[in-house]
C-alpha positions in Angstrom: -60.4 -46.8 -9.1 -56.5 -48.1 -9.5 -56.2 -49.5 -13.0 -53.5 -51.5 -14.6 -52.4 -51.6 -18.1 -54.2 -54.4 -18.4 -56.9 -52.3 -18.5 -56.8 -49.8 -20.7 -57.9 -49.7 -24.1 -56.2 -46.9 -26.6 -57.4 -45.5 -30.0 -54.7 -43.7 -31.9 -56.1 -41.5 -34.9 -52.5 -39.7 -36.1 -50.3 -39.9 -39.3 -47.9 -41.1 -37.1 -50.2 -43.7 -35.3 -48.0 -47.0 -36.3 -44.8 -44.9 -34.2 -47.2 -44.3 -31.6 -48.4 -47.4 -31.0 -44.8 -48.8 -30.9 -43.7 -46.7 -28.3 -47.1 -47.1 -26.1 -46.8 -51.3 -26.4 -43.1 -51.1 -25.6 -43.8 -49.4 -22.8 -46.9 -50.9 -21.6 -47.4 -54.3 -23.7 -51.0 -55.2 -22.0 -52.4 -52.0 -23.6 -55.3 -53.0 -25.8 -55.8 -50.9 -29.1 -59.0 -50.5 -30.3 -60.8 -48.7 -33.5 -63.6 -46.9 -31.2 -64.6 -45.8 -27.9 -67.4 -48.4 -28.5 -65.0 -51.4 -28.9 -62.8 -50.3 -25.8 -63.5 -51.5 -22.2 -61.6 -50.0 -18.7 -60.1 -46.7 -19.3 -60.7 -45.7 -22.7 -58.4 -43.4 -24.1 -58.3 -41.5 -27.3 -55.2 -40.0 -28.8 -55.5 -37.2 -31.5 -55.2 -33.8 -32.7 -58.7 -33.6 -33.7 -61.7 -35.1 -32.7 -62.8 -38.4 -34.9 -65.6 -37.7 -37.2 -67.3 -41.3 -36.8 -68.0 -40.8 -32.4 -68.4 -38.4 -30.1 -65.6 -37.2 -27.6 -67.8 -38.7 -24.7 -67.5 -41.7 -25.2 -64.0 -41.4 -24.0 -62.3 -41.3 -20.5 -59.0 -39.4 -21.5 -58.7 -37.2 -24.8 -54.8 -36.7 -25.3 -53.9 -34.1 -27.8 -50.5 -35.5 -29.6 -50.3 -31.6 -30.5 -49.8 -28.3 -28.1 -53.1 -27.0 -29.5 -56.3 -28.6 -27.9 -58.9 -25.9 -29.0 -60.6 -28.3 -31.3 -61.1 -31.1 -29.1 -62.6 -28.9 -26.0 -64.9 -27.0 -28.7 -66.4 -30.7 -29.7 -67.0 -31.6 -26.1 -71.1 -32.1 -26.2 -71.6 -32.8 -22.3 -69.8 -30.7 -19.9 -70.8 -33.2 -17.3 -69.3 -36.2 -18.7 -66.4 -34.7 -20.7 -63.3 -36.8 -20.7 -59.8 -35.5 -19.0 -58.0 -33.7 -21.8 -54.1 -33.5 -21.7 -51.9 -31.8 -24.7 -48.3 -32.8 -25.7 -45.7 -29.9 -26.0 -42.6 -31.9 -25.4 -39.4 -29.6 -27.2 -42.4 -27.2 -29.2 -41.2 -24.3 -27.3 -37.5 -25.1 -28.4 -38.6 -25.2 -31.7 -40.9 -22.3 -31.9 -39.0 -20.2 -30.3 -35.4 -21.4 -33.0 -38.2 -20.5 -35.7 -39.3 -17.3 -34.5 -35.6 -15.9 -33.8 -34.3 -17.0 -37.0 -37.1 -14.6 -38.9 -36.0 -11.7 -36.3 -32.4 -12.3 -36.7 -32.8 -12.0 -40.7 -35.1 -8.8 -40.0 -32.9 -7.1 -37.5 -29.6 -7.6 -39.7 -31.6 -6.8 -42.9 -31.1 -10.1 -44.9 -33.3 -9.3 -47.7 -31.7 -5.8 -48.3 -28.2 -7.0 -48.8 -29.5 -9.2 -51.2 -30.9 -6.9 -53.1 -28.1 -4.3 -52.7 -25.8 -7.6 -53.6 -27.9 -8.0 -57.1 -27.4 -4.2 -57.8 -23.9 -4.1 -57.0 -25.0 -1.4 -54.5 -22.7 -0.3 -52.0 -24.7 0.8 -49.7 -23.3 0.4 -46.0 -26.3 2.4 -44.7 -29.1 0.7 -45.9 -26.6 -2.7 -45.2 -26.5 -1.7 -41.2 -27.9 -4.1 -38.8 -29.4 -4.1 -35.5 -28.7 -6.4 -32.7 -30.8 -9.3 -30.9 -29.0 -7.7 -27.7 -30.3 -4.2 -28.2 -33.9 -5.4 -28.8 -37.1 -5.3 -26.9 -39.0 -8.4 -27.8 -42.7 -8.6 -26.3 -44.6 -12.1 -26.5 -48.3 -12.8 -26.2 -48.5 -15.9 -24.0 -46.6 -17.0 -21.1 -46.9 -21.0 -21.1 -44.1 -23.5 -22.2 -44.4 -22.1 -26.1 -44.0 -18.3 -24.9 -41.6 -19.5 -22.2 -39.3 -21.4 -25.0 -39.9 -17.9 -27.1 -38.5 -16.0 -24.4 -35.4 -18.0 -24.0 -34.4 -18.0 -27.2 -33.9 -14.2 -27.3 -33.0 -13.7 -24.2 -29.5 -15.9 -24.6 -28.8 -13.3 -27.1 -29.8 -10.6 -24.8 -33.0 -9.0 -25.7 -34.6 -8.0 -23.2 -38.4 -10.2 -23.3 -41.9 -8.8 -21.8 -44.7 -11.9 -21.8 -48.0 -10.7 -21.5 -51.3 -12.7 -20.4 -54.5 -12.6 -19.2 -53.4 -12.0 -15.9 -49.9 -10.3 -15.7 -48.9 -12.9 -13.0 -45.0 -13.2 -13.1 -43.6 -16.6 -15.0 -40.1 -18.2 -14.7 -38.2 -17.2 -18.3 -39.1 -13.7 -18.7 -37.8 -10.3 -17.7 -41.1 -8.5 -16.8 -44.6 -10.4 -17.7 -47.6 -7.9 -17.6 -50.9 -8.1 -18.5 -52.1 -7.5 -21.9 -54.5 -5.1 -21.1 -50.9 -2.8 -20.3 -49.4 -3.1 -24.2 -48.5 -0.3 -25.0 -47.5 1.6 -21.8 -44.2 1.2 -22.5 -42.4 2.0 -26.1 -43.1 -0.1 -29.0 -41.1 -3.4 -28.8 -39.0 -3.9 -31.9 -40.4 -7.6 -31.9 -43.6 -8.4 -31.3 -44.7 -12.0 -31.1 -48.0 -14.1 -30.3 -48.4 -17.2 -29.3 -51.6 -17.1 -27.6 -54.3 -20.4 -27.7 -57.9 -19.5 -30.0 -60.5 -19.5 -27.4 -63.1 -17.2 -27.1 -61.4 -14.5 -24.7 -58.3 -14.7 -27.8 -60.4 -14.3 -30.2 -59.4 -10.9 -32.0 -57.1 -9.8 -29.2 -54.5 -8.2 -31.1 -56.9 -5.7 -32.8 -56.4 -2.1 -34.6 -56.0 -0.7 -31.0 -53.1 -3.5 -30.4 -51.2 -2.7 -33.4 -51.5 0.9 -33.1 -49.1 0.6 -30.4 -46.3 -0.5 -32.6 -44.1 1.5 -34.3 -41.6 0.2 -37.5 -42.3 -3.3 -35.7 -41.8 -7.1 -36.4 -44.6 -9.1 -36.0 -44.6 -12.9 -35.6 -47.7 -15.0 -35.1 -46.9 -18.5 -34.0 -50.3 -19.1 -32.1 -53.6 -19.4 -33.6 -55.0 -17.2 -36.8 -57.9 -16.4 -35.1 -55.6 -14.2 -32.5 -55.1 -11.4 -34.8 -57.2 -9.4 -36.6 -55.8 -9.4 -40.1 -57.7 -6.5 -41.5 -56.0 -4.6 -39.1 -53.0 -6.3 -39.4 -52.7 -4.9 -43.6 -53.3 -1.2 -42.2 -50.8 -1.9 -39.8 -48.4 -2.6 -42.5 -49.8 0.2 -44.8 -49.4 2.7 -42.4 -45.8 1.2 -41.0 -46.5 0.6 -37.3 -45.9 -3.3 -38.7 -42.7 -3.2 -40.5 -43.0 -6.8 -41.4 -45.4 -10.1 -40.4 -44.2 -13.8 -40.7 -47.6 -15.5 -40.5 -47.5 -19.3 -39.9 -51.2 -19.6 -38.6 -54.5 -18.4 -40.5 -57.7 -18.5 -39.7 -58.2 -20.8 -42.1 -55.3 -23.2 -43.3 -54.5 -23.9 -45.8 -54.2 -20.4 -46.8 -56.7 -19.8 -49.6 -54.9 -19.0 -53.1 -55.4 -15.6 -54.1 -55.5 -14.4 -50.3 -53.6 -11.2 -50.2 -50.9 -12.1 -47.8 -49.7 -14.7 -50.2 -48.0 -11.6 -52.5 -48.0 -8.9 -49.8 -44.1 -7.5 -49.9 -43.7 -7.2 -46.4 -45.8 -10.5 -44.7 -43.8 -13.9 -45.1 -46.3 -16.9 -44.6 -44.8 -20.0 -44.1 -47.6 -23.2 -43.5 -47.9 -23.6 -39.5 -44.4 -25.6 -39.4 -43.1 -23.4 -36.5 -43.7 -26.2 -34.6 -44.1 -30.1 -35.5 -45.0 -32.8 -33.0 -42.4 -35.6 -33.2 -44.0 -38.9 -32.8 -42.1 -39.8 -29.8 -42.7 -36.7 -27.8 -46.7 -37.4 -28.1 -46.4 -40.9 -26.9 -43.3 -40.4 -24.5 -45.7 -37.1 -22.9 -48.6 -40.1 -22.8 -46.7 -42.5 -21.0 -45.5 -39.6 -18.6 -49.0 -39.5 -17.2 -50.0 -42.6 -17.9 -47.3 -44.5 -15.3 -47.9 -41.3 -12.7 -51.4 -42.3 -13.3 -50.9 -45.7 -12.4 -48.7 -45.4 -9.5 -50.8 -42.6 -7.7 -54.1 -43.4 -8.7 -54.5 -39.5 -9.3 -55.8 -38.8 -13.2 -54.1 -36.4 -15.1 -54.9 -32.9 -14.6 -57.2 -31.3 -17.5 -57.2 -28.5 -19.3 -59.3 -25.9 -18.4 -62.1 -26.9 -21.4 -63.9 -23.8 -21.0 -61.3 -21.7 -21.2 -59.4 -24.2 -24.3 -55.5 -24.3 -22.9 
């Protein structure tokens, strides 16, 4: 059917939802807004990170995540046969993930926190002082989309050398090598090791024991999902130094309970999932990206894979 914006009715559930709106009725000013896939008539479209709590996903032609993540609108889908389209916004998210996880490795590699502390003992101490160098420095990633691919790029213009691993090994623009995960571990340990992979079901508990056996006196970033790594294995990985250090900004539950032990661990930094923050503008601006192709081709959006969850 070719619509217009005439007809399409939009329900924005965001902090951000007054931004959003702004941006959609400047750009389209016949889009309707409406407070439930009930109340909406044409194409119905819901935009949100999570899926509302009053209505089912269903009800809805087009689900468009204003985050990268979209595992918890494909696990509420109850009908696989009438589940909507589902599009995600990533906009500069790999930019920022991958500024975010280089800063950490660049403090790491030239040994911020121990010149600090030498600094406070007046401890002269060039050895223990000594960096190492983003452009001596293997650096593996878990995940080879746009977050991964951002990763990638952010070491690499310092000239680490970057290894992307998936599902499938199939080579991806912004990467050195990309194998597949089943292969960690062939080569030597990386001195970086970081994962951005989605939570679906084949994720779930990837990076295991055997995983982090493979590392040796290794950084270990998680920027993906907290249900990705195993975290038991993750503290006898650091116990028994084949995980030098973990910056953890994703848990499996968040926020992170008080009194967990990576709060106080001395070598795990957790910082709360702010790796990467949708802007406003880069959810609606994504929306109206496929919205107007949408309308001048007639061709919906192309979905995530729902059963898969990215």
């Amino acid at each position: 059917m070719a619509w217009t914006s005439k007809d399409i009715s939009v329900r924005v559930i965001d902090k951000h939802e007054a931004v959003i709106r702004d941006v959609l009725a400047a750009r389209f000013p016949s889009i309707r807004f409406v407070d439930s896939a009930e109340a909406a008539s044409g194409l119905k479209v819901l935009m949100s990170f999570r899926p509302p709590e009053d209505e089912p996903l269903n009800g809805y032609d087009w689900v468009h995540a204003v985050g990268a993540g979209v595992d918890h609108l494909c696990a509420a889908i109850g009908d696989p046969e009438r589940a909507p389209v589902i599009t995600r916004t990533t906009g500069r998210m790999g930019e920022q993930i991958g500024e975010f996880c280089l800063g950490y490795a660049l403090a790491y590699l030239q040994r911020m926190a121990t010149r600090r502390v030498l600094q406070e003992n007046e401890d002269w101490n060039k050895e223990a002082a000594a960096p190492r160098y983003a452009f001596d420095a293997q650096v593996a990633v878990f995940g080879t989309g746009s977050i991964g691919a951002g990763i990638s790029g952010a070491f690499r213009a310092l000239g680490a050398e970057v290894t992307g691993y998936s599902r499938s090994g199939s080579p991806r623009q912004g990467f050195d090598h990309v194998l597949p995960v089943a292969k960690f571990g062939l080569a030597q340990s990386p001195d970086v090791l970081v994962l951005a992979l989605p939570a679906t079901a084949e994720t779930e508990g990837l990076v295991d024991g055997e995983v982090l056996d493979q590392l040796n006196d290794a950084l270990l970033i998680n920027v993906g999902r907290g249900s990705t790594l195993d975290h038991d294995a993750l503290q006898r990985a650091l116990s028994k130094g084949q995980v030098s250090h973990a910056v953890l900004d994703v848990f499996e539950a968040e926020p992170l309970p008080a009194g967990d032990w990576r709060w106080s661990h001395p070598a795990v930094t957790v910082t709360p999932h702010v790796s990467g923050l949708t802007l406003p503008d880069d959810a609606a601006n994504r929306f109206c990206e496929l919205l107007e192709a949408y309308l001048d081709t007639g061709e919906p959006p192309v979905s995530v894979d729902i059963q898969r969850g990215y």
